[in-house]
C-alpha positions as CSV (number, residue, x, y, z in Angstrom):
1,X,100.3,99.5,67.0
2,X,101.2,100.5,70.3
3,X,98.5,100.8,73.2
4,X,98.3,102.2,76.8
5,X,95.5,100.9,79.1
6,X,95.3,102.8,82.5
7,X,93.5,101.9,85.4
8,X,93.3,102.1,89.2
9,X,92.4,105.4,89.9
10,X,89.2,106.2,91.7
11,X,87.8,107.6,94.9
12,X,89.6,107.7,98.3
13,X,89.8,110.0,101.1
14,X,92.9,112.5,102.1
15,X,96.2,110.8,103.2
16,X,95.0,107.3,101.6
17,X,96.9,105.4,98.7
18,X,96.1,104.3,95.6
19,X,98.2,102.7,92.4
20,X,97.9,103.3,89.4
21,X,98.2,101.0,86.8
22,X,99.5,100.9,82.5
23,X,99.1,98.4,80.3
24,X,101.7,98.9,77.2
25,X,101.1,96.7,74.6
26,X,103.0,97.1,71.2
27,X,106.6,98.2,70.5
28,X,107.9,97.5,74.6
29,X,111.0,96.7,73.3
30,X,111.9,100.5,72.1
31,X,110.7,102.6,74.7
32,X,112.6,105.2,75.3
33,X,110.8,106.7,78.3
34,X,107.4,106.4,80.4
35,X,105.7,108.7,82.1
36,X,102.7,109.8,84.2
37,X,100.7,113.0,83.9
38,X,97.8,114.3,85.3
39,X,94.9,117.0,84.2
40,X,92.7,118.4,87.2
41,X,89.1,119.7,85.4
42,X,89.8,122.7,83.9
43,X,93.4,122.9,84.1
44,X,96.7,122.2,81.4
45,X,98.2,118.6,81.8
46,X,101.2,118.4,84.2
47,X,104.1,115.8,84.2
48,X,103.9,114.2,87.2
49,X,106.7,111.1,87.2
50,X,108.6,110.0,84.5
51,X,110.8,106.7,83.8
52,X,113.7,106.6,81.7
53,X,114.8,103.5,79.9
54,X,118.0,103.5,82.1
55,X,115.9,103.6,85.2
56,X,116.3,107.0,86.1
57,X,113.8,109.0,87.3
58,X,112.2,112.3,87.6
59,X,109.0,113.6,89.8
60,X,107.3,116.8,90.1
61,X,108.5,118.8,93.5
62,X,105.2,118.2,95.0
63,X,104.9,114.5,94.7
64,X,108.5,113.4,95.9
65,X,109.1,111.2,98.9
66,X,105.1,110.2,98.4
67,X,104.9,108.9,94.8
68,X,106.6,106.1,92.5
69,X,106.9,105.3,89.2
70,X,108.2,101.6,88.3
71,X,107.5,98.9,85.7
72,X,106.6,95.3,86.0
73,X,105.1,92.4,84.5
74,X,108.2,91.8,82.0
75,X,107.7,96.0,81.2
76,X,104.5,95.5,80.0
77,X,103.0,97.6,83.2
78,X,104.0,100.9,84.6
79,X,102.5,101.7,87.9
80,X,102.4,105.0,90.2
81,X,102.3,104.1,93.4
82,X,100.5,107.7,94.8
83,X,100.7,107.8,98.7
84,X,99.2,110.3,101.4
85,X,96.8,112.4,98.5
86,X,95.6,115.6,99.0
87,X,92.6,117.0,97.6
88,X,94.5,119.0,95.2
89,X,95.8,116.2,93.1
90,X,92.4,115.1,92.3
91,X,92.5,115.0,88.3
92,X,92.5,112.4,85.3
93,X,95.8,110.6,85.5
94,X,97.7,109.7,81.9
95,X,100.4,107.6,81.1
96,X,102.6,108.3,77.9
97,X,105.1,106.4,76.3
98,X,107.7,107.8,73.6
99,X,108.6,104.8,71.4
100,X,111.3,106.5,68.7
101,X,110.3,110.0,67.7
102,X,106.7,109.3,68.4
103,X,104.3,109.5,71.7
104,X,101.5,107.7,72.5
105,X,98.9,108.2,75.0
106,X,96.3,106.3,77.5
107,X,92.5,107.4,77.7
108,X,93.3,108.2,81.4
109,X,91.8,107.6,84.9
110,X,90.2,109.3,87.2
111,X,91.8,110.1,90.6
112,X,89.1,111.6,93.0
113,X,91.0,112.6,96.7
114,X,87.8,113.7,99.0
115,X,88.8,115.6,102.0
């Protein structure tokens, strides 16, 4: 049974940080990739970050040089470190793992950037 726990988002004002935070629990040992996605109200669900199991990485145009995706805690934790927000990137924030052929998904949290 694999599991995904986020938490960490919340509110803060424009141009402040926050980090989120993913608890994996299960099948760590076959991840294939990670990622981060996010879902304004209203909108379709857009890959923000994502982690390869080589370490490489990818991130959406808009968020490079300000956001980063890494895992700590022996794997078990993937973080996105989400610097200088802008209102527009207020949404629920995911993280999904692909263990195999399979992906699993966190209940989300909310990201709130006031201006």
């Amino acid at each position: 049974q694999v599991q995904l726990v986020e938490s960490g988002g919340g509110l803060v004002q424009t141009g402040e940080s926050l980090k989120l935070s993913c608890e994996v629990s299960g099948d760590v040992l076959n991840i294939r990739a990670l990622f981060w996605f996010r879902q304004p109200a209203g909108s379709q669900r857009d890959l923000v970050a994502r982690l390869s199991d080589t370490g490489d990485t990818y991130y959406l145009n808009s968020v490079k040089g300000r956001f980063a995706i890494y895992r700590a805690n022996a794997e078990k934790t993937l973080y996105l470190q989400m610097n200088n927000l802008k209102p527009e990137e207020t949404a629920v924030y995911y993280c999904e793992t692909a263990i195999g052929d399979t992906y699993y998904w966190g209940q989300g949290t909310q990201v709130t950037v006031s201006s």
